[in-house]
Structure formats: structure tokens, C-alpha cells
C-alpha positions as CSV (number, residue, x, y, z in Angstrom):
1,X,30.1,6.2,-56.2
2,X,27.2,3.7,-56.1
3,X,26.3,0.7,-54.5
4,X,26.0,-0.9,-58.0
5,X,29.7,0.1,-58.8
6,X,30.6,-1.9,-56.2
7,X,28.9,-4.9,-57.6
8,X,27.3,-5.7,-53.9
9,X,24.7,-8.4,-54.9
10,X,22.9,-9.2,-51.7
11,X,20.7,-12.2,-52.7
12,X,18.1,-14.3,-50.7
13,X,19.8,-17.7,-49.3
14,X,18.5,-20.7,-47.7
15,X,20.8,-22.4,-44.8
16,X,22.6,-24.5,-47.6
17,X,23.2,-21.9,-50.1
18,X,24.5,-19.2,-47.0
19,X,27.0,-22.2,-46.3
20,X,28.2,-22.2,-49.9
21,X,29.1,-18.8,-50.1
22,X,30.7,-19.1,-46.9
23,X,32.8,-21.8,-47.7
24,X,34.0,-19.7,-50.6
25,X,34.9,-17.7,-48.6
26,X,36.7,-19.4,-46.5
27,X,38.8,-20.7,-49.6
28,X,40.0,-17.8,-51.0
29,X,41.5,-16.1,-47.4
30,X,40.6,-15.3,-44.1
31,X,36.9,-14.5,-43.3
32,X,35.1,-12.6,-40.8
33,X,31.4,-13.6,-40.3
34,X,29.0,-11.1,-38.9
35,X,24.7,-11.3,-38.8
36,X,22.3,-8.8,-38.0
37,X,18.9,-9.5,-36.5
38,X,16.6,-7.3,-35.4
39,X,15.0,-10.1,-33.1
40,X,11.5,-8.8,-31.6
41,X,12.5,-10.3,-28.2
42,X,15.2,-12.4,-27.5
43,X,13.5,-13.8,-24.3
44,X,11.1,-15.4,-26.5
45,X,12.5,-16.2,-29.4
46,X,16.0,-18.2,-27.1
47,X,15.1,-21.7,-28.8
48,X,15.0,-20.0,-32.4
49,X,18.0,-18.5,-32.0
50,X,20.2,-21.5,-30.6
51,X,18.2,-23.4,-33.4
52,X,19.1,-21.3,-36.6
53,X,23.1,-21.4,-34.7
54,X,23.2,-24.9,-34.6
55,X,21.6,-25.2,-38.0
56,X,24.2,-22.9,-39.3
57,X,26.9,-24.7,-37.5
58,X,25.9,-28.2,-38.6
59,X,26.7,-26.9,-42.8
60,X,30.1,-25.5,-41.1
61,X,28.7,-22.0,-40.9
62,X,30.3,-20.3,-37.4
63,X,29.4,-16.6,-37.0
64,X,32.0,-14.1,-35.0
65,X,29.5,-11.5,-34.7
66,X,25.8,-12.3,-34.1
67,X,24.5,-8.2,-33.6
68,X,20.6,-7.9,-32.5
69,X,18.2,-5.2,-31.4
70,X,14.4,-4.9,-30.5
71,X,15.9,-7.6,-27.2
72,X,13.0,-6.5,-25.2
73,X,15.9,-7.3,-22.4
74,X,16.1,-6.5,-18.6
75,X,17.5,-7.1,-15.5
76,X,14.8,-10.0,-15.2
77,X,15.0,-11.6,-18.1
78,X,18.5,-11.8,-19.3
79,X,19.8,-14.5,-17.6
80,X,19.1,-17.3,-19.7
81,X,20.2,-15.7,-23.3
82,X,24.1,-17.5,-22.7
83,X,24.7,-19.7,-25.9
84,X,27.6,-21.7,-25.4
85,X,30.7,-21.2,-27.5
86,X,30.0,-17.5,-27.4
87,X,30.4,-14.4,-25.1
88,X,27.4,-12.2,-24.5
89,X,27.0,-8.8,-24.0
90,X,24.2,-6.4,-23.8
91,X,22.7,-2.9,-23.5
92,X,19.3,-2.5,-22.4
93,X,16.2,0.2,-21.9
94,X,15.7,1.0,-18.0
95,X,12.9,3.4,-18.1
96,X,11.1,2.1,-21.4
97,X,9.9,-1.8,-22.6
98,X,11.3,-2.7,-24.9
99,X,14.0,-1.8,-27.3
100,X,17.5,-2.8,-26.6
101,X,21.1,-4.2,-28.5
102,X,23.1,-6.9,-27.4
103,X,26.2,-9.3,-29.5
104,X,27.3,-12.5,-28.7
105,X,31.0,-12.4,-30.1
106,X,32.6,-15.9,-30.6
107,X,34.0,-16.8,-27.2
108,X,37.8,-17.2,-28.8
109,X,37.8,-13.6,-30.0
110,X,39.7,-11.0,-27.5
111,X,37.7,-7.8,-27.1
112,X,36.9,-4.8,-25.0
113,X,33.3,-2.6,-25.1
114,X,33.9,1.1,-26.8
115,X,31.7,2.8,-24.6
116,X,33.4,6.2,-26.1
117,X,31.6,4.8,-29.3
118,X,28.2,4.0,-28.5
119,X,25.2,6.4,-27.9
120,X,22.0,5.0,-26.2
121,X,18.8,7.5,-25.7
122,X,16.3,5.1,-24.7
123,X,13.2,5.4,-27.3
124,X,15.3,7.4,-29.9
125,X,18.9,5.8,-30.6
126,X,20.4,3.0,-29.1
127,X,23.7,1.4,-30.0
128,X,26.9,-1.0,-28.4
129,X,30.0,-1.2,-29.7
130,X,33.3,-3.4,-29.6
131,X,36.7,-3.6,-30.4
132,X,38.5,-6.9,-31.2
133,X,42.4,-7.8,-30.3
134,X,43.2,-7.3,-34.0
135,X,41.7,-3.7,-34.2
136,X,38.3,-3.9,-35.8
137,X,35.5,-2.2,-34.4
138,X,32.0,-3.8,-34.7
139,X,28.7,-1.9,-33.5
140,X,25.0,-3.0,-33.8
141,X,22.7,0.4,-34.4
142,X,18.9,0.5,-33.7
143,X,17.2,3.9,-34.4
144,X,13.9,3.9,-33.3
145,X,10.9,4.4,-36.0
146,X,9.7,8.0,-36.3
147,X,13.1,9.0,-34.1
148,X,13.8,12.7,-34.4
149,X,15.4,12.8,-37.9
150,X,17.9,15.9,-37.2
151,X,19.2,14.0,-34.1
152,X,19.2,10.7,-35.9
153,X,21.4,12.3,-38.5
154,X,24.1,13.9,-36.2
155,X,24.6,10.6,-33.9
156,X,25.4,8.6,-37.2
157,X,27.5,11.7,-38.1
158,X,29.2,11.4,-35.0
159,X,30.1,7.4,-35.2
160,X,31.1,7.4,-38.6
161,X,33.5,10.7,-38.5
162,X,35.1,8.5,-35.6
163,X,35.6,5.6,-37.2
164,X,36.2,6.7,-40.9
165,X,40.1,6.4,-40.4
166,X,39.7,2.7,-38.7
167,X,41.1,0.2,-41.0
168,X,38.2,-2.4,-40.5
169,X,34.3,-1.5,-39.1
170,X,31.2,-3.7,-39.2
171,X,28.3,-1.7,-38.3
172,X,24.9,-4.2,-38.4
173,X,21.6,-2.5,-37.5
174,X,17.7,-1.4,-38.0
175,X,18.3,1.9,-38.9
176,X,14.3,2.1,-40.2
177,X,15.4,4.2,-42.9
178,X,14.1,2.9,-46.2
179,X,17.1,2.9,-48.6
180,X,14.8,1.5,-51.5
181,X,13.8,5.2,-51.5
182,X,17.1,7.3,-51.7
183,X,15.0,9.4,-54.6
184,X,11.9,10.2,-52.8
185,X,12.8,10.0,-49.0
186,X,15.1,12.7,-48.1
187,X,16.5,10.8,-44.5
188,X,17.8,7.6,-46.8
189,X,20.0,10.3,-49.5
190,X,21.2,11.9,-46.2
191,X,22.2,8.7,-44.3
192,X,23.7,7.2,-47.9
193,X,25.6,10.6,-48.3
194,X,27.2,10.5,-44.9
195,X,28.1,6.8,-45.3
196,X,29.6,7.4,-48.5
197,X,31.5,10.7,-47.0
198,X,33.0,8.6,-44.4
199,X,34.2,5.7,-46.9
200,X,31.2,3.3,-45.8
201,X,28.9,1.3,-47.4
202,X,25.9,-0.6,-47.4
203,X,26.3,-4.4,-48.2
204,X,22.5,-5.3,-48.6
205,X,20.5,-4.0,-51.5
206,X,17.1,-5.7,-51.4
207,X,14.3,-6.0,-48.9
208,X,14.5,-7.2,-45.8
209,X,11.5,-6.8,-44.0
210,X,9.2,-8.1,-46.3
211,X,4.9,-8.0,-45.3
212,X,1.6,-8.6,-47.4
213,X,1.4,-4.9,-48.3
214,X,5.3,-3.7,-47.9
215,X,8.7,-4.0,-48.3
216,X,11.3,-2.2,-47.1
217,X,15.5,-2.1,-46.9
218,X,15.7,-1.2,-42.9
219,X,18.2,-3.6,-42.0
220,X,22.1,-3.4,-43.2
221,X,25.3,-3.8,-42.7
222,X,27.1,-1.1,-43.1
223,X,31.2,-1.2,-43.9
224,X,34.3,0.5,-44.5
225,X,35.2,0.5,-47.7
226,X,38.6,-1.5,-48.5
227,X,39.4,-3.2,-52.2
228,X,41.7,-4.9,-50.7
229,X,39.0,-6.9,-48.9
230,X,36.7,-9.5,-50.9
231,X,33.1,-8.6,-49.6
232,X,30.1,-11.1,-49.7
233,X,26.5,-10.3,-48.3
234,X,23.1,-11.5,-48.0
235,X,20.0,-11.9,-47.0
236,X,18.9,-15.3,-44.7
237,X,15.2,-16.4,-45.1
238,X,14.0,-17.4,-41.7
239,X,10.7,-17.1,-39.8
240,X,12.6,-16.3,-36.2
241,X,11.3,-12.8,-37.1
242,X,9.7,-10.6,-39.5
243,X,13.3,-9.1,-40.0
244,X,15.5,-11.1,-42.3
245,X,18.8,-11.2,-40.7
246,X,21.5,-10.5,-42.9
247,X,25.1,-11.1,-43.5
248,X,28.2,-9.7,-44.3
249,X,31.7,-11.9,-45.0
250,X,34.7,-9.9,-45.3
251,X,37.4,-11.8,-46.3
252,X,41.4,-11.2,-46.7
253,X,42.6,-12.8,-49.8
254,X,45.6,-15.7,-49.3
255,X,48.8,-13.8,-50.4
256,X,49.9,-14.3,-53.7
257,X,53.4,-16.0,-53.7
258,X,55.5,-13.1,-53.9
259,X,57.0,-12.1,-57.5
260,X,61.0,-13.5,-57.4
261,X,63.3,-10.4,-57.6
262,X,66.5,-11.4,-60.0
263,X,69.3,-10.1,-61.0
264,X,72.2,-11.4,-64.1
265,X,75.2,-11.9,-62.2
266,X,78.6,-13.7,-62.9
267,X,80.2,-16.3,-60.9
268,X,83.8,-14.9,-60.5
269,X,85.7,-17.5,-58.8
270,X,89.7,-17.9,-58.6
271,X,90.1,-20.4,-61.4
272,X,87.8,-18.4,-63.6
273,X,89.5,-15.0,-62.9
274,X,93.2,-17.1,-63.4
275,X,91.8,-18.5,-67.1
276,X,90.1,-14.6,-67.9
277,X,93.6,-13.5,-67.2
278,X,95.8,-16.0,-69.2
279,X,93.3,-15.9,-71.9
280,X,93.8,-11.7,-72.3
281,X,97.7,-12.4,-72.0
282,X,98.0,-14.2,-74.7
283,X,96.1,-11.7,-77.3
284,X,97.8,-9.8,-79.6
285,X,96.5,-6.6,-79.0
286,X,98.3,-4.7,-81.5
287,X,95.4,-4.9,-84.4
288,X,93.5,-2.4,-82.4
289,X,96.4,0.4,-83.6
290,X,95.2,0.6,-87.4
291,X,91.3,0.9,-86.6
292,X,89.8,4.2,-85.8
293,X,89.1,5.1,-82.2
294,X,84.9,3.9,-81.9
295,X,85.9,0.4,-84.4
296,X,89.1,0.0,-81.7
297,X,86.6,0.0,-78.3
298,X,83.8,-2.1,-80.0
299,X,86.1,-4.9,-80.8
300,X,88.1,-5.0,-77.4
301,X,84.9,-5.0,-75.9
302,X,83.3,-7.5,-77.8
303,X,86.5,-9.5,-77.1
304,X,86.8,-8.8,-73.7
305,X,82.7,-10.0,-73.0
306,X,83.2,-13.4,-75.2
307,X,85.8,-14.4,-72.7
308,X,84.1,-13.4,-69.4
309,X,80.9,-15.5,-71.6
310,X,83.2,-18.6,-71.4
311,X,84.7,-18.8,-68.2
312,X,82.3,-16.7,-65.8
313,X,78.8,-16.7,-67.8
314,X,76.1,-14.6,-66.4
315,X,73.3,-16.5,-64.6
316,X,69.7,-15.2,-63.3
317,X,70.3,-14.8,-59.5
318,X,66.6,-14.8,-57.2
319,X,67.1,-12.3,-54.6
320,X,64.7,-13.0,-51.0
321,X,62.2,-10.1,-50.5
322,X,63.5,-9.6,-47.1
323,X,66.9,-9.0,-48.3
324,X,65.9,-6.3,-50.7
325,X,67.4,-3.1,-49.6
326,X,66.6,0.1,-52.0
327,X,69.8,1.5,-51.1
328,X,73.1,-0.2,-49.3
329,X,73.1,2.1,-46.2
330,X,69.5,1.7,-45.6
331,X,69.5,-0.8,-42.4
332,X,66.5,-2.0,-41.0
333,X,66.0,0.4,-38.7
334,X,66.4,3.5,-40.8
335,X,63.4,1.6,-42.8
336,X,61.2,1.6,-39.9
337,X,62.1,4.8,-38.6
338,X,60.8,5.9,-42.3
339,X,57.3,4.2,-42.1
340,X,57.2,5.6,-38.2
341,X,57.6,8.9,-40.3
342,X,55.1,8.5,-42.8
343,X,52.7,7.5,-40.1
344,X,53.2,11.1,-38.1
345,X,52.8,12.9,-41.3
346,X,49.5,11.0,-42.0
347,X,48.7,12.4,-38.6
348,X,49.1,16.0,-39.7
349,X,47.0,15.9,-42.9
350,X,44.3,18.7,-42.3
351,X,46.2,20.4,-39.5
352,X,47.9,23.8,-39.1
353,X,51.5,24.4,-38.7
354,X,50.9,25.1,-35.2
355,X,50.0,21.9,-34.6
356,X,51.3,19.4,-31.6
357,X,51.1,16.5,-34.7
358,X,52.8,19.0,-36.8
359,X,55.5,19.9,-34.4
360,X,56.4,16.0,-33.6
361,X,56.8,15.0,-37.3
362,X,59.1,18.0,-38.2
363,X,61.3,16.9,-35.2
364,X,61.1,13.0,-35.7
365,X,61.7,14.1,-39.9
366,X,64.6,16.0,-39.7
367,X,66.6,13.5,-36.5
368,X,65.3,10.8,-39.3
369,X,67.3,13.1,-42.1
370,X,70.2,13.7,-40.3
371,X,70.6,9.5,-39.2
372,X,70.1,9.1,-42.5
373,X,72.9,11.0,-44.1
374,X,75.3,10.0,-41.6
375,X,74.6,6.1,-42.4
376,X,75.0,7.1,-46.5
377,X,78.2,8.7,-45.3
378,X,79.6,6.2,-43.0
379,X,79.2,3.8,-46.5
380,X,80.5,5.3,-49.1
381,X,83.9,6.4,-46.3
């Protein structure tokens, strides 16, 4: 698997062509916004920041997720970094300037801080993470230039593996690892190998920190992957710092209008079963005697189908999807106690016999099993 694969095309974009892709967005489903900055001091660059939000805001662009790092934040100089409509929240360096991650998560989003998640080693790796009210984990990441590679590698190790099986991450971030060079610079195969492992990705594919004599891809976003999910990315030109910040829209399609389920069916009322019946009386039936046995059936058939035809024709019947039940004695509840099933076994995948996981889907399986067959018996008695 490769970025290009994916077709991830992570262009440049002014404020009016960032809007337009959002907007697109927006009309084909349900989007989540989230920006990464690596800001080189929030402190001073406060009237930049609620500048490039308003700007965003006035072509209808609203971010959920703003994630930055390099805050240079402390206990003295936090207090005025509040931008209305949004909820801040921050992590900062007490022994070291500098440094530092912070969010401000739109204030009508519910959430709660993963501290389980996040490692911060002041100087080397320094992280925050959240998880919303609809289960999606998002996490800003700043690794520190020149950071001890071998302990770089295991603390991405260690937040991917636990967030592989999650069903939506947004991980923004400086990771200073130059993934223009997956060929010649052994840390950006690595980190690319252990996203892919875990079912991540990188959304942005072209420089973002861009100088007179360099340019480099530090800064991502970093995803699990879902095709269910429409992904958009890109890179904002700004001056606010000599990071791009970059974006990543992941949007949930509008369901399709479901496909009708139908059915032929006849319409067998009184009157038409009292004119099927007077109709068959009045046959002479005896012509049947002098053909041979397969002739005899294929006429009395034919017959028989010409008359139902007339009196109780076969229409196409649409059938609700939430009346579709595979099998008559299947109720409601025996079809969630099958998912709850499914769900423990997932649970058990990888694990030995002698497993707790193990143990509690063999028991919840065969209670399932037995309700099951009584209900099919109970039907057909």
C-alpha cells in the first residue's frame, strides 16, 4: 500500500480555494474539520491566529479541531490564548522554554482528555489527546528535532497499537521526520511502516515547511484508514509561521436511499377466491384422462395459473427494510443478541482458548444457540 494508491492529493490552497473544498465537503455528507499548526509561539502570534479563524469563518470555513505545538506556553502566559466559540486546552514544558501542544476543540463538541493516551517527555516527545462524545480520538504530536530516534519510534508504536482498533483517529503533528525521504532516511520508512501496520495514513504529500535552501514534509495528519470515509487534505499558505498548517476533512457520505426489497405477490381476497373456485367447477376435467402423465400436469397447470392470472394477478409488493426478517422466528432481539455475539468474538481474535474473552463468547454463543432453537421451534409448533 501507498500513499499514491490512495489517491491523497494534498495541494497548496489560498483561504478561498480551502473554502471550496470544504464546501464540498460539506455537500456530499457529514464533515469533520481538523488543522495542524506548528505555531512558534502562540503568545505571540494570538492576533494571527484569531485573524486566519475569522478569515476562515467569514468564507463559512469552521474548524472542530485546531491542534498546535512549539506554544512556547506557561503558567504566565496562557491566560489570554481563549478564542471565543472554542474550548481550549493545553499541555505545556515546566522545566524547559519552549515546546508545548495545546487544541482548541469547537466549544459545541462533548469531550474528555485521554491522559492514558498521551506521552509528554519535555525536550523529546510531547503529545495531548482527546476523545469526543461520538468516539473519535484526536491527538496533536510534537517530536522534538534530533529526539532519540529508538525512543521516538516506540512511543509512536505505542499510540498507534492503541488506537489501531478505534473506528475514527485524527492524529495532527511536527513529527520532524522528513517523509519526502522514505528511500534515503531510515526514521521516515520506519514511521511510514508502523503507520501503515496499524491501518494509518498520512493525508499530506508535499512540503510544508518550505525555506530559501529547504523543503521538507514534517508536518501531517495522520488517519485511520476507512473507505468508507471521503478524505480531503491540504496544505494552507499563510505567513502566521514558517510551518504551513494543514488540513484534513473527513467526511461520511449522505446515505444512499436504500434499494426497495420486493416481492410478486397475489391479492387473494374473498370475491377472488369465490370466482377462482366457480371458475375450476365448471371445467370439464376429464380431457386430462387420454394425455400421458407430464402432457396431463402441464395443462392443468397452465390452466390452473391463467385463472389465478385473471382474478388474483401477481403484483410487485415493496417490503420496508426494517421489516425484513431473514428468517420468521428471528425477533428483534435474537438479532441483536447475534451482533452482541459477533462483537465478543471479534474480541477473541489473537487470543488463546484460555482466554477470559474466549470464555465469555463461548458462554454468551451457545445461551444465544439454545434461545435460538427454541424460538425456531416454538414457530414451526
Amino acid at each position: 500500500m501507498t500513499i499514491q494508491t490512495l489517491s491523497i492529493n494534498s495541494n497548496y490552497h489560498d483561504i478561498e480555494s480551502f473554502s471550496n473544498v470544504i464546501k464540498e465537503c460539506h455537500l456530499n455528507g457529514t464533515s469533520l474539520l481538523a488543522l495542524h499548526l506548528n505555531i512558534l509561539s502562540l503568545p505571540a502570534k494570538m492576533d494571527d491566529m484569531k485573524e486566519l479563524i475569522a478569515d476562515m469563518q467569514s468564507h463559512h470555513v469552521f474548524i472542530d479541531f485546531i491542534l498546535l505545538c512549539e506554544t512556547w506556553l506557561n503558567e504566565n502566559n496562557s491566560d489570554g490564548c481563549n478564542i471565543p466559540g472554542y474550548t481550549f486546552i493545553q499541555t505545556n514544558r515546566k522545566h524547559k522554554k519552549g515546546g508545548g501542544v495545546a487544541m482548541y476543540i469547537k466549544s459545541d463538541i462533548k469531550f474528555k482528555i485521554r491522559t492514558d493516551l498521551a506521552i509528554f517527555e519535555e525536550g523529546l516527545f510531547e503529545s495531548i489527546f482527546i476523545e469526543t462524545h461520538d468516539n473519535t480520538i484526536v491527538g496533536e504530536v510534537y517530536r522534538i528535532p534530533n529526539a532519540n530516534i529508538q525512543t521516538s519510534m516506540k512511543h509512536y508504536d505505542n499510540i498507534l497499537r492503541k488506537l489501531r482498533d478505534k473506528t475514527r483517529v485524527i492524529i495532527g503533528g511536527d513529527h520532524n521526520v522528513d517523509l519526502l525521504k522514505l528511500d534515503s532516511l531510515p526514521i521516515a520508512s520506519d514511521l511510514f511502516d508502523n503507520l501503515l501496520a496499524n491501518s494509518f495514513i498520512p493525508t499530506i504529500t508535499k512540503p510544508t515547511r518550505i525555506t530559501h535552501s529547504s523543503a521538507t514534509l514534517i508536518d501531517n495528519i495522520f488517519v485511520n484508514y476507512d473507505h468508507k470515509i471521503n478524505l480531503a487534505s491540504g496544505i494552507l499558505i499563510s505567513h502566521i509561521s514558517d510551518h504551513y498548517p494543514v488540513f484534513c476533512a473527513l467526511t461520511i457520505p449522505k446515505p444512499n436511499k436504500p434499494i426497495a426489497i420486493t416481492r410478486m405477490q397475489r391479492k387473494i381476497t374473498e370475491s377472488a377466491l369465490e370466482h377462482i373456485s366457480n371458475t375450476l367447477s365448471n371445467i370439464d376435467w376429464n380431457y386430462l384422462d387420454n394425455m400421458a402423465m407430464e402432457e396431463s400436469y402441464s395443462n392443468f397447470s397452465a390452466t390452473l395459473i391463467e385463472i389465478l392470472d385473471r382474478y388474483a394477478p401477481l403484483k410487485c409488493i415493496n417490503i420496508s427494510q426494517s421489516h425484513v426478517i431473514k428468517e420468521p422466528w428471528m425477533s428483534n432481539g435474537l438479532r441483536k443478541s447475534s451482533q452482541t455475539a459477533l462483537k465478543l468474538y471479534k474480541l477473541t481474535i489473537g487470543k488463546s482458548q484460555w482466554d477470559k474473552s474466549y470464555t465469555k463468547y463461548q458462554i454468551y454463543r451457545r445461551n444465544y444457540k439454545r434461545i435460538k432453537r427454541e424460538a425456531k421451534q416454538i414457530y414451526y409448533n
